[in-house]
C-alpha positions as CSV (number, residue, x, y, z in Angstrom):
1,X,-15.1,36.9,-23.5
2,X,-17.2,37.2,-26.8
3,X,-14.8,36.7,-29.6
4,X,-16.0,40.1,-31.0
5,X,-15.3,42.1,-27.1
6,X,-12.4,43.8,-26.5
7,X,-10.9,43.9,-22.9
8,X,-11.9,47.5,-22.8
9,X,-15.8,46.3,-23.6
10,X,-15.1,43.8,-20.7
11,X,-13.9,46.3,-18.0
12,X,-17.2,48.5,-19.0
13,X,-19.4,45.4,-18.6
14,X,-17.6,45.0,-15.1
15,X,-17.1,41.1,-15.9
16,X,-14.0,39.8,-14.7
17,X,-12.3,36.8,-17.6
18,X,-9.9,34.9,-16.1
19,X,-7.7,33.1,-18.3
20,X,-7.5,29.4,-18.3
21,X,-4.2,28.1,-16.6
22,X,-3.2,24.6,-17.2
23,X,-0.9,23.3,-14.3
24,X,1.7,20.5,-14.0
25,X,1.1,17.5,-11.5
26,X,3.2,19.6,-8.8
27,X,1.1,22.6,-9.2
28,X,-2.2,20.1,-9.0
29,X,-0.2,18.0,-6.1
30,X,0.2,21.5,-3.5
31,X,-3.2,22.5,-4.7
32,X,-5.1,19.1,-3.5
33,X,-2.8,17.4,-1.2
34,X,-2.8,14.2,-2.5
35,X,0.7,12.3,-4.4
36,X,1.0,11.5,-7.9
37,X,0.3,8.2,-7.5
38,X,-3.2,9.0,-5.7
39,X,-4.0,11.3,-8.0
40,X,-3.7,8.8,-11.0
41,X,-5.8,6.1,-9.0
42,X,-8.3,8.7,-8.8
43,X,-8.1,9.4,-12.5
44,X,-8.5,5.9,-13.2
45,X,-11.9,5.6,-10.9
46,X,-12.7,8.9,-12.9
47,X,-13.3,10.5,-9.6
48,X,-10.4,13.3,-10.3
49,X,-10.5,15.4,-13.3
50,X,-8.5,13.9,-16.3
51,X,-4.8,15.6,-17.8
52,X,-4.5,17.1,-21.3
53,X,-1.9,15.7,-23.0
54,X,0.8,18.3,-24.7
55,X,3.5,16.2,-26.3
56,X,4.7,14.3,-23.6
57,X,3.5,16.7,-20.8
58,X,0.1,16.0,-18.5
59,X,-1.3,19.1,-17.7
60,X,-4.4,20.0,-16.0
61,X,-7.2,22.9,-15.9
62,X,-7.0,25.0,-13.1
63,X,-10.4,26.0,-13.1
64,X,-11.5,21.9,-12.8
65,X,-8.8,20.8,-10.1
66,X,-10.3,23.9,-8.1
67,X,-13.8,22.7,-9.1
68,X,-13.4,19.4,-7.9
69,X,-11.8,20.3,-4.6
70,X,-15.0,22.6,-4.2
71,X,-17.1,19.5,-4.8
72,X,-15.2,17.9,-1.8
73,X,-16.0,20.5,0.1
74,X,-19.3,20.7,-0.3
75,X,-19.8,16.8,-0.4
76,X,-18.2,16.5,3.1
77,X,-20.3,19.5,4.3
78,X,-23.3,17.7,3.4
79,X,-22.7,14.7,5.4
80,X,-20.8,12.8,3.1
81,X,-17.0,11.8,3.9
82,X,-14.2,11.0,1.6
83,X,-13.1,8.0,1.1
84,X,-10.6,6.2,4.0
85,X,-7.7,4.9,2.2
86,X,-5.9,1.8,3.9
């Protein structure tokens, strides 16, 4: 939303804002499947989206934990696997 819109100018330009949700590793855990420790390995290979820090608190965007897993999707749909862990 424009910083001069109001919701009601929103609504009549039929654009739906969503706001932005940051999430704690158990929200981002359910959401993708994959353990803590995982997660941070991933975070580390930066092949998972990094955590704001808040204090002592790691939280992440919802909008790029759900953009990454769409980027799995689509990778694996085009042929391309994840990577076997073992």
């Amino acid at each position: 939303m424009d910083v001069n819109q109001s919701p009601a100018d929103v609504q009549r330009i039929g654009r739906i804002v969503e706001p932005e949700r940051l999430l704690p590793i158990s929200k981002v855990k359910d959401q993708v499947g994959f353990g803590t420790s995982y997660l941070y390995e991933l975070i580390k290979q930066r092949k998972f989206p990094e955590p704001l820090k808040i204090g002592n608190a790691s939280r992440w965007r919802e909008s790029q934990v759900q953009e990454w897993i769409h980027n799995q999707i689509e990778g694996n749909s085009s042929g391309k696997h994840a990577e076997v862990r073992t």
